[in-house]
C-alpha positions as a Markdown table, in Angstrom:
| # | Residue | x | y | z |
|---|---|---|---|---|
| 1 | Unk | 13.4 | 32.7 | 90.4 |
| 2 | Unk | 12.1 | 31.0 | 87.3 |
| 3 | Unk | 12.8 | 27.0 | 86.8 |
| 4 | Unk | 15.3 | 27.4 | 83.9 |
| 5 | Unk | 17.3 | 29.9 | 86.3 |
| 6 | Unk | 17.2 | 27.4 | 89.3 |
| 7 | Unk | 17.8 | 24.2 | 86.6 |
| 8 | Unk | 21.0 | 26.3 | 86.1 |
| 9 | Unk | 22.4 | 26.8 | 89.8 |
| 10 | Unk | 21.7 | 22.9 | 89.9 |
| 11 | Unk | 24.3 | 22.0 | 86.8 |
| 12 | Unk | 26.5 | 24.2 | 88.0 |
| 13 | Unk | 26.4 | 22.7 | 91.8 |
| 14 | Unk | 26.5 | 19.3 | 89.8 |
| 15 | Unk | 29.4 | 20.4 | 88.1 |
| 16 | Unk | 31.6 | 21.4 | 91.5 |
| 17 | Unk | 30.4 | 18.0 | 92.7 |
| 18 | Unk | 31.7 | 16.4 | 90.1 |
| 19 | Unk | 35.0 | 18.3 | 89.9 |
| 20 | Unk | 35.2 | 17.0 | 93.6 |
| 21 | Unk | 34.7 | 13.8 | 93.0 |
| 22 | Unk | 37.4 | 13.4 | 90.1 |
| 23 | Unk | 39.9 | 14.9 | 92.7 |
| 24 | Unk | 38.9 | 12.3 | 95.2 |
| 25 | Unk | 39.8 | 9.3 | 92.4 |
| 26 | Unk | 43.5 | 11.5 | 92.2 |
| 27 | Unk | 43.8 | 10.5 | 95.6 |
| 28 | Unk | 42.8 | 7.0 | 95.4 |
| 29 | Unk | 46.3 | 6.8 | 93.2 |
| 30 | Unk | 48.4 | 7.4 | 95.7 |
| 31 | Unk | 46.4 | 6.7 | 99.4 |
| 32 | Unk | 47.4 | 3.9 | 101.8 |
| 33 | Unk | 45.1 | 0.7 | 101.7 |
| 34 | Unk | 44.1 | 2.2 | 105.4 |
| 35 | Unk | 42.4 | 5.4 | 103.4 |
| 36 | Unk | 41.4 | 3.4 | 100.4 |
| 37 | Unk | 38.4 | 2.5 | 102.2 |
| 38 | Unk | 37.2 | 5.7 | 103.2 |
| 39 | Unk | 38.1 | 7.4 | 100.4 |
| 40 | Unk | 35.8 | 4.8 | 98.0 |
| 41 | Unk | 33.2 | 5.6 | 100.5 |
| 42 | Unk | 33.1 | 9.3 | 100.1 |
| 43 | Unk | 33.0 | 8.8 | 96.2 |
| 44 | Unk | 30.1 | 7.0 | 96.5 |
| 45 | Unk | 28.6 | 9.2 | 98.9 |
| 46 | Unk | 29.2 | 12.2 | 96.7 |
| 47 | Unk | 28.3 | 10.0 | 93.1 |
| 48 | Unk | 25.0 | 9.5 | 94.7 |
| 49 | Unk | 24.6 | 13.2 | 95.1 |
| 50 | Unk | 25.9 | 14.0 | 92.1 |
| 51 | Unk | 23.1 | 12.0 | 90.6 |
| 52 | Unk | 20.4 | 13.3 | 92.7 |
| 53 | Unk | 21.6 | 17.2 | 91.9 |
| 54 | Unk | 21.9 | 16.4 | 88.1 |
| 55 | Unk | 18.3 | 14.5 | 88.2 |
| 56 | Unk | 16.9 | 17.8 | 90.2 |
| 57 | Unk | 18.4 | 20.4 | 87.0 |
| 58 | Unk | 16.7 | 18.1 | 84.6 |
| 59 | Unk | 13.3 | 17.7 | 86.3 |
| 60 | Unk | 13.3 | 21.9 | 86.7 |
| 61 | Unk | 14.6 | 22.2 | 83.0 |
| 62 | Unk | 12.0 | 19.9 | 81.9 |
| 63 | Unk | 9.6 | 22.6 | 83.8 |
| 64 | Unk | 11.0 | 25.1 | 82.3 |
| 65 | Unk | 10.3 | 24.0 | 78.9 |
| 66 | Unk | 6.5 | 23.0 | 79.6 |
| 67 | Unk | 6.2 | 26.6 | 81.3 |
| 68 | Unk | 7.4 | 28.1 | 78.1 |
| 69 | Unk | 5.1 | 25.9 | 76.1 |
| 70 | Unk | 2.3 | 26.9 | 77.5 |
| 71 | Unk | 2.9 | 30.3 | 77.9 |
């Protein structure tokens, strides 16, 4: 598997993350103040995910481009 390839599973995984997260903030509209907590919780749980994937597909895309470079 070649870095642009694998910089491509990682936006994508970024992306479902992402998706997930944005449902999570749907239920913060209509949860109990008991589930407010835990819910919050999980968003930042997966935000801090979400940026660490996202970071990962740039760093290999970045590869990718100086592999292609110097090739």
């Amino acid at each position: 598997m070649n870095y642009f390839t694998w910089s491509r599973e990682y936006y994508r995984d970024a992306e479902k993350l992402l998706k997930h997260i944005r449902k999570l903030e749907e239920e913060l509209k209509t949860a109990n103040k008991l589930n407010l907590e835990e819910i919050n919780s999980t968003i930042a749980s997966y935000r801090y995910i979400y940026y660490d994937v996202l970071n990962t597909a740039k760093l290999l895309e970045e590869r990718a481009r100086k592999a292609t470079d110097a090739a």
